[in-house]
KESELO-346756 format. One line per field, with one value per residue (C-alpha): x, y, z; residue number from 1. Coordinates in nm, 3 decimals, padded with zeros to 5 digits. Example, Ala and Ser with C-alpha at 12.3 -4.5 7.8 and 13.67 -1.06 7.14 Angstrom:
2
u	c(01.230,01.367)
v	c(-00.450,-00.106)
w	c(00.780,00.714)
resi	c(1,2)
***
This chain:
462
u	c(00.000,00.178,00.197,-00.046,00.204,-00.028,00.084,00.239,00.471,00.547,00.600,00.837,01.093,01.074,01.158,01.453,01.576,01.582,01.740,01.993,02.071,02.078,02.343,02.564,02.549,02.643,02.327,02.121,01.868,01.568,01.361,01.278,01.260,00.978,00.816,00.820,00.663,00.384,00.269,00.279,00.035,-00.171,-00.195,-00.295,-00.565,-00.668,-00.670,-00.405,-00.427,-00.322,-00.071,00.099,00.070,00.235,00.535,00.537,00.424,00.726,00.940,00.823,00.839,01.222,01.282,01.154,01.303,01.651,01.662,01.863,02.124,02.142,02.119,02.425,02.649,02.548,02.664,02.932,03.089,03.013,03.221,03.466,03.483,03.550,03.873,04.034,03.954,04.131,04.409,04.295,04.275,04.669,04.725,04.446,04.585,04.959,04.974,04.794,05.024,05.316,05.177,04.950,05.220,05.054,04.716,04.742,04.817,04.552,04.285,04.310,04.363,04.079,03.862,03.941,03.923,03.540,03.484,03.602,03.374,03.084,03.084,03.020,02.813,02.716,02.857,02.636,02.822,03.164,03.137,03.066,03.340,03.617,03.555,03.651,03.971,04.092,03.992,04.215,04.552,04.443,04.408,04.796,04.907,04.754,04.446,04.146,03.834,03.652,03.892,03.854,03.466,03.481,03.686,03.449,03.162,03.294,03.410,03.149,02.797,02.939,03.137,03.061,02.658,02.587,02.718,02.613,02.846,02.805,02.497,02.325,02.000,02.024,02.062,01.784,01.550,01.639,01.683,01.347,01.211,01.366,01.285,01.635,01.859,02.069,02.378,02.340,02.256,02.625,02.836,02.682,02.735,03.096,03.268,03.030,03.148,03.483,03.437,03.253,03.468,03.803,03.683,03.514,03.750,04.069,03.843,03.760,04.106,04.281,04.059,04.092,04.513,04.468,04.262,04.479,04.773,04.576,04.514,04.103,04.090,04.399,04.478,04.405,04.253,03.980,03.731,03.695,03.541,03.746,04.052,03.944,03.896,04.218,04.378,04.344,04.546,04.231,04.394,04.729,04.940,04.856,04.491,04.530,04.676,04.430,04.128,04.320,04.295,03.960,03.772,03.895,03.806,03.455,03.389,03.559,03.338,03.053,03.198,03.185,02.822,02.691,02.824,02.722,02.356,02.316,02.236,02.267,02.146,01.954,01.970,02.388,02.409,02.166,02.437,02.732,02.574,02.479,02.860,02.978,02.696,02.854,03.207,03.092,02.953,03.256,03.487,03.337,03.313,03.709,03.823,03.595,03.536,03.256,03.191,03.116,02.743,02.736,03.029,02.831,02.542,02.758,02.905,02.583,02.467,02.766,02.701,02.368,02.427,02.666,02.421,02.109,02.358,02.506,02.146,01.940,02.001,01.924,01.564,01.407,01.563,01.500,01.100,01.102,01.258,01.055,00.781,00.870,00.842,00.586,00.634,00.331,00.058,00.182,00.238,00.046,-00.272,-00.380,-00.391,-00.110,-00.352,-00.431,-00.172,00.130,00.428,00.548,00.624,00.999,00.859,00.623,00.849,01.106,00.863,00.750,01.103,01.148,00.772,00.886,01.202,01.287,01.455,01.812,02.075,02.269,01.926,01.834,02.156,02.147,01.757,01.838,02.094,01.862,01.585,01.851,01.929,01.560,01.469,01.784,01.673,01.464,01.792,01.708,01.907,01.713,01.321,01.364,01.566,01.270,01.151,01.505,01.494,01.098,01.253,01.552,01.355,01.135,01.399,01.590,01.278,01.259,01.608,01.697,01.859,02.127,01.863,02.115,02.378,02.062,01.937,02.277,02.317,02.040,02.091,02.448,02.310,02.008,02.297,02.528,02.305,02.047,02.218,02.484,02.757,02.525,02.202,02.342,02.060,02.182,02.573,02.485,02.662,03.014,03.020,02.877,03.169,03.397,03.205,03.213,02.871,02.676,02.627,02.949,03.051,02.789,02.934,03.290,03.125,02.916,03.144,03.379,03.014,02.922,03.197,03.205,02.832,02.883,03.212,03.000,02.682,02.926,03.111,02.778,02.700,02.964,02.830,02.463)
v	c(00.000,00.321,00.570,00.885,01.205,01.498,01.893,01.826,01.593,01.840,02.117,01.929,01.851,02.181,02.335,01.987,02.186,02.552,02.420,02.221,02.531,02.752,02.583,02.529,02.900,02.943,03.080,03.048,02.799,02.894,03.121,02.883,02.609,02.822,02.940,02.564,02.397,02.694,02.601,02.234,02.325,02.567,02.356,02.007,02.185,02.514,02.678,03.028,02.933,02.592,02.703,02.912,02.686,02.425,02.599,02.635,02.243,02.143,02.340,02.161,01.836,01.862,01.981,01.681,01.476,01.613,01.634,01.314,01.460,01.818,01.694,01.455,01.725,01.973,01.735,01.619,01.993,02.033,01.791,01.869,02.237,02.121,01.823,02.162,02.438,02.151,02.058,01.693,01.742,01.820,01.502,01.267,01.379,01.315,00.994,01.043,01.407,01.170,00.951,01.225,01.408,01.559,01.604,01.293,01.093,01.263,01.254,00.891,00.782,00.947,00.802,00.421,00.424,00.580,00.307,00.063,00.176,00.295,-00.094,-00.224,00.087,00.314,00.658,00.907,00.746,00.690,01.044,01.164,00.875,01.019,01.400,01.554,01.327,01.315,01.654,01.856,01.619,01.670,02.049,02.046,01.783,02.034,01.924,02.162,02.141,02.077,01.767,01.593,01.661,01.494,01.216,01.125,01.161,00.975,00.681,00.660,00.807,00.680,00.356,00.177,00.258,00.179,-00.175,-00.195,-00.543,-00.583,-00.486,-00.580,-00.363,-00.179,-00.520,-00.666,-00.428,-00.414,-00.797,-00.837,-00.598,-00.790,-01.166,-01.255,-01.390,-01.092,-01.277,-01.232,-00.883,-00.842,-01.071,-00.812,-00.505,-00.579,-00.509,-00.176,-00.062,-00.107,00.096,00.338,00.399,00.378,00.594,00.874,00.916,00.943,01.206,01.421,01.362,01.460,01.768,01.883,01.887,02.112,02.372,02.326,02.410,02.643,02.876,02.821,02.629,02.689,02.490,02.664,02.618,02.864,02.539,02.410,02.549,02.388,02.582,02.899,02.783,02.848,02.576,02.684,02.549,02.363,02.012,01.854,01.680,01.350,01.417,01.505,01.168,01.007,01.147,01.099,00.744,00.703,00.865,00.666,00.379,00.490,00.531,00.160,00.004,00.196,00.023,-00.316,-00.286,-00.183,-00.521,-00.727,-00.541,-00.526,-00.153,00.052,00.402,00.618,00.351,00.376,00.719,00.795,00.558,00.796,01.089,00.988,00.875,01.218,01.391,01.158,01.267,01.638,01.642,01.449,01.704,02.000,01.889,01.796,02.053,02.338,02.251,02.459,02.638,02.293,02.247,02.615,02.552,02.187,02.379,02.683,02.420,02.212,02.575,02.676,02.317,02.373,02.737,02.564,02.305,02.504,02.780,02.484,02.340,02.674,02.712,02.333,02.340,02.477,02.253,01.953,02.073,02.071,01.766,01.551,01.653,01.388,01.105,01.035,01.364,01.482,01.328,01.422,01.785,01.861,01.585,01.283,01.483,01.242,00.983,00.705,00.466,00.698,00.574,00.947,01.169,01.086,00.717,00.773,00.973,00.689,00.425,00.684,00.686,00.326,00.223,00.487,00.339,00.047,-00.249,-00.306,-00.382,-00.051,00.127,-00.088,00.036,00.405,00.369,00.215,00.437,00.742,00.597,00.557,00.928,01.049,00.826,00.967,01.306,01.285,01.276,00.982,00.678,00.436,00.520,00.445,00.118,-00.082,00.068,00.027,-00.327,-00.385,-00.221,-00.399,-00.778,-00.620,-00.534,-00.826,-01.052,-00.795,-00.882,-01.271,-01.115,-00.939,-00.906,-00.868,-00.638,-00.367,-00.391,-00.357,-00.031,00.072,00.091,00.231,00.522,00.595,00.575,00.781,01.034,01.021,00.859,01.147,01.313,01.562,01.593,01.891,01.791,01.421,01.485,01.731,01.532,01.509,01.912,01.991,01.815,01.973,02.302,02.379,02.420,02.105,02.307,02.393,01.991,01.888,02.121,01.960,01.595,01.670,01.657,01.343,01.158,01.225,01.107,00.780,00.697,00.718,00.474,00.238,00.255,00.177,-00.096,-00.253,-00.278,-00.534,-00.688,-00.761)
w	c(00.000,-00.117,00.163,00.224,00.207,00.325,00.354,00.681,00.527,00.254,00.528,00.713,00.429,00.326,00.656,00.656,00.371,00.547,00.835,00.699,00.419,00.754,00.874,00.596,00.596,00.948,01.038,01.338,01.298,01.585,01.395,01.126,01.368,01.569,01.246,01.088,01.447,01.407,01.032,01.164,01.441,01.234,00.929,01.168,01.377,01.226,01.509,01.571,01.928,01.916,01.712,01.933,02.226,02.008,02.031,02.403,02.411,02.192,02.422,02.684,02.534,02.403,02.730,02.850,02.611,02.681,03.086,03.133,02.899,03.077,03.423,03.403,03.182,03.436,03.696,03.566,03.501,03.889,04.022,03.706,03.861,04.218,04.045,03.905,04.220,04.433,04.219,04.209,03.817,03.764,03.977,03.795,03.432,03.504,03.397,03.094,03.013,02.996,02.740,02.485,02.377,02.036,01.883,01.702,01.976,02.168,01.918,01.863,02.218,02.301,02.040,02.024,02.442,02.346,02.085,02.319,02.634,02.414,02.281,02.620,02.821,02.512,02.420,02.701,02.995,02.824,02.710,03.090,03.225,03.005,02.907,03.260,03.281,02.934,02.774,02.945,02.865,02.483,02.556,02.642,02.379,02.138,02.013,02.023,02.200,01.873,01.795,02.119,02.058,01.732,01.839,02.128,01.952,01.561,01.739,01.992,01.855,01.550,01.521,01.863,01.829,01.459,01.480,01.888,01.831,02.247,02.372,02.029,02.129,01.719,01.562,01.778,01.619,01.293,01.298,01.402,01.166,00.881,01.007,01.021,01.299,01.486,01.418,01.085,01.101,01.306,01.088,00.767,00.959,01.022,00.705,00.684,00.974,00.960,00.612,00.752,01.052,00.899,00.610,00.810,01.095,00.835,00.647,01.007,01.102,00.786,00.737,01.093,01.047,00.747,00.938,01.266,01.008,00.808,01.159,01.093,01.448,01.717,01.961,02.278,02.640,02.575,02.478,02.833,03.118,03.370,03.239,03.330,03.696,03.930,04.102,04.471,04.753,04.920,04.987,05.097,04.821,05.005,05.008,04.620,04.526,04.731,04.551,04.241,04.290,04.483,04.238,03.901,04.142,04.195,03.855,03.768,04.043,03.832,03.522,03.695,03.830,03.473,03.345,03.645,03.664,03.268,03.286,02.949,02.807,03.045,03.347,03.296,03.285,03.595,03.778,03.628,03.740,04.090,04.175,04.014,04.285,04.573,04.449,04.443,04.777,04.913,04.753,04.867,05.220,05.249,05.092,05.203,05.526,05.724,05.424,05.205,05.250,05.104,04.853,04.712,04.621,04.471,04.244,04.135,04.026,03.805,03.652,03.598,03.441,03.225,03.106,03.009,02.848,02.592,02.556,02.485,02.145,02.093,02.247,01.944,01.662,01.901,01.936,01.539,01.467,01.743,01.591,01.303,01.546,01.824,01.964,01.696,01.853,02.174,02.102,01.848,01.893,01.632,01.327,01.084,00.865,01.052,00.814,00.974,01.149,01.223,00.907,00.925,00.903,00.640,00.384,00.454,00.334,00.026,-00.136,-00.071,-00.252,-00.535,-00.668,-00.874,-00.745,-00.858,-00.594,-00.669,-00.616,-00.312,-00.160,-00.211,-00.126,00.241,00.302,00.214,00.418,00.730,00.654,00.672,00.967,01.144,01.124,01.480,01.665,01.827,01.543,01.659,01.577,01.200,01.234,01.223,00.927,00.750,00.859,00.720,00.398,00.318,00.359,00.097,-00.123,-00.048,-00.140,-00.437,-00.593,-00.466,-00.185,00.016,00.325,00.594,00.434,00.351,00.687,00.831,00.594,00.666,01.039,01.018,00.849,01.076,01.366,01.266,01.135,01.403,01.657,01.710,01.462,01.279,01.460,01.654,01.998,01.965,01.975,02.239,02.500,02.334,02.197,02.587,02.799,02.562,02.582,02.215,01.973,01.865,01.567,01.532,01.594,01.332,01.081,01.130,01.077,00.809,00.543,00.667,00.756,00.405,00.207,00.499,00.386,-00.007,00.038,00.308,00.029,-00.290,-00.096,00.072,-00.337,-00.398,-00.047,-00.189)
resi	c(1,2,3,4,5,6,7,8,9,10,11,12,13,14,15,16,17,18,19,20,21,22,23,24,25,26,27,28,29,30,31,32,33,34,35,36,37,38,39,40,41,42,43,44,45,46,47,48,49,50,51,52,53,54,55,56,57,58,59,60,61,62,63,64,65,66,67,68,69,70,71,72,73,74,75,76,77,78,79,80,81,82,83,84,85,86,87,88,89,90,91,92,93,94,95,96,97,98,99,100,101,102,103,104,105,106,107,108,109,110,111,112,113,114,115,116,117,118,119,120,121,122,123,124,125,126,127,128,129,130,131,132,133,134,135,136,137,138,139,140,141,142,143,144,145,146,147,148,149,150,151,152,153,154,155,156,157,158,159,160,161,162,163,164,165,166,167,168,169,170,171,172,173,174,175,176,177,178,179,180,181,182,183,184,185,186,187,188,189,190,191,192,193,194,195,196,197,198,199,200,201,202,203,204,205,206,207,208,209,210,211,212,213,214,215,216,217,218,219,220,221,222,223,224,225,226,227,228,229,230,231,232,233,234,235,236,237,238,239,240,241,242,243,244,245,246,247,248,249,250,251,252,253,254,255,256,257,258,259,260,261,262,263,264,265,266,267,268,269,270,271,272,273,274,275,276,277,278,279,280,281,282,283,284,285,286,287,288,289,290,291,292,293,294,295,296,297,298,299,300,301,302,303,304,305,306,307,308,309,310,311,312,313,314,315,316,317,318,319,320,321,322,323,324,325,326,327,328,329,330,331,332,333,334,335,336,337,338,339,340,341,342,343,344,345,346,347,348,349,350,351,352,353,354,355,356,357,358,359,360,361,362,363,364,365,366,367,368,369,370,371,372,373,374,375,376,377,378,379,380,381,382,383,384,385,386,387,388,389,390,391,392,393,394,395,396,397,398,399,400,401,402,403,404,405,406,407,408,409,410,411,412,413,414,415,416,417,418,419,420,421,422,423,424,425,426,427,428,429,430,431,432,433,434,435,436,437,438,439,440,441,442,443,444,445,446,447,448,449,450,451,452,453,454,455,456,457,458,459,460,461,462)
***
């Protein structure tokens, strides 16, 4: 059954188009975000008034959405505040100092430590486990904020949660959605995302040299709010190295419980953030003594200033883009025809029933549905639908099943799942206190040229 495309449909790739024009341009992207969520709401229900409280509902709902994420950067920029004011930092990063000695070194330390953590725990809490510890060692080896950023966030967001080889939760869907074993899904995705790491991580790393070299971004400590807070003379060097110990501990013994307990995504991350609140309080009290309970709360609200000033300019573009998923009917009431899956869902599953079926165009057709699905920030909502489309094509053209379904998820992941959805890499540019946008701009173009190589080699794959 070919797929009902109404006016909101149409809207919403056109304002796609603004958006993503607005950014290639540099531009700030909230007005037409605001004005796009409006002619949503006023087209769907009519009604001026509902109109204008849609934008105050998407608001809240991105808000919403997004709390998890802002509550443990906030935190963890708290207790980040408190390692430096106490000189615990300097002692912590020693180790490392010795080893990064360059911004090559740096940036791909940093990165395959994230791939390897993100496989087991997913990118949110590796992000939060290694930004305050190994962000400023880059700093001093030389690499900017933005590179550490894009290291984190390529090899985590990127290579570790499109083929989700541990875990498996991706696979599992898509899998499902496409009748075939998850094992099969894995062994396919393997060789795609190898290509598709190796390829885009050479291309961000390559093109980030030139502009280091080319003086377009300098390697400086300006990146990373912890740098601009003074060491103070608040502990003894013995009570330094302790902490410098104890608290890598802590956050290994947090490490060992999410393996023993199973815990992943939001349930890891709320574990994360309490023992970075424990830490916090801990700190504060040693090293401030009568003045700590005052001092703990002083910090928790510099973190929190910190977090709502990196996510303000996000709220907006998130309240648009949810509005392609479930967060419609939610904000905006049962107004989609009664066939939809979401619009992202249902302009996915219009390109794929208006194409012909040859295993070139089967390929470049998964990978644009991927894209499209992607584009709620979330990677994961249009997996199933990639997976539903690739057994059709596969049926279609005597098969290739599992290599379209494993494109097809790759794609939605790193597009959706975080390096150029500025709200979904939020976590990586945040800890690093540089701009999504700004981040998402940087990926865009070695993302890119990573997808067409992954698409032309998952060809020969079919």
């Amino acid at each position: 059954m070919e797929m009902e495309l109404t006016a909101l449909h149409w809207i919403y790739v056109v304002f796609i188009a603004l958006i993503i024009g607005f950014m290639v341009k540099r531009r700030d992207t909230t007005l037409i975000c605001i004005i796009g969520i409006f002619l949503l709401a006023l087209v769907a229900t009519g009604s001026l008034a509902s109109s204008i409280s849609g934008i105050f509902n998407s608001f809240i709902f991105a808000i919403t959405e997004l709390m998890s994420t802002i509550l443990i950067i906030s935190i963890i920029v708290a207790m980040s505040t408190v390692l430096t004011k106490s000189g615990i930092n300097d002692v912590m990063i020693a180790p490392f100092a010795k080893f990064i000695k360059n911004p090559t070194l740096a940036f791909w330390v940093i990165g395959i430590v994230m791939m390897m953590i993100s496989w087991f725990f997913w990118p949110s809490p590796a992000v939060a486990l290694l930004g305050a510890v190994l962000l400023p060692v880059a700093l001093r080896a030389g690499l900017p904020a933005l590179g550490v950023a894009m290291a984190m966030n390529l090899f985590g967001h990127g290579i570790a949660l499109s083929g989700d080889f541990i875990i498996q939760a991706a696979p599992k869907l898509t899998g499902d959605a496409a009748s075939i074993p998850v094992g099969d899904v894995i062994a396919a995705s393997i060789p795609l995302v190898i290509t598709m790491g190796v390829v885009t991580t050479l291309s961000a790393f390559i093109l980030l040299k030139r502009d280091m070299k080319l003086g377009r971004i300098k390697a400086d400590n300006e990146g990373f709010v912890q740098d601009q807070t003074i060491s103070e003379n608040l502990l003894t060097l013995g009570q330094k190295k302790f902490f410098a110990v104890f608290i890598p501990i802590a956050f290994l013994l947090d490490v060992v419980a999410l393996s023993i307990l199973k815990l992943q995504g939001g349930d890891a991350t709320a574990l994360v953030g309490g023992t970075a609140v424990f830490i916090l309080l801990i700190l504060s009290l040693v090293a401030h003594k009568q003045q700590g309970l005052e001092k703990s709360t002083g910090y928790l609200i510099q973190g929190f200033q910190f977090g709502f000033k990196v996510f303000g300019p996000v709220i907006p573009i998130a309240a648009f883009f949810y509005l392609g998923d479930s967060g419609f009917n939610q904000i905006i009431g049962d107004y989609l025809p009664k066939t939809s899956l979401g619009i992202v869902n249902d302009l996915g599953a219009a390109l794929a029933a208006s194409v012909p079926l040859t295993k070139e165009i089967a390929a470049v057709t998964l990978t644009g549905i991927g894209a499209i699905t992607g584009l709620d920030g979330s990677g994961f909502s249009g997996i199933s639908l990639a997976g539903s489309v690739a057994k059709l094509f596969g049926t279609a053209i005597g098969g290739g099943t599992a290599t379209l379904t494993a494109l097809g998820q790759i794609t939605a992941i790193w597009v959706g799942g975080g390096t150029l959805i500025p709200w979904a890499l939020i976590p990586a540019a945040a800890i690093c206190n540089v701009s999504p946008f700004e981040l998402a701009r940087r990926n865009l173009l070695p993302v890119t040229i990573g997808l067409a190589v992954t698409t032309i080699v998952a060809m020969f794959l079919i």
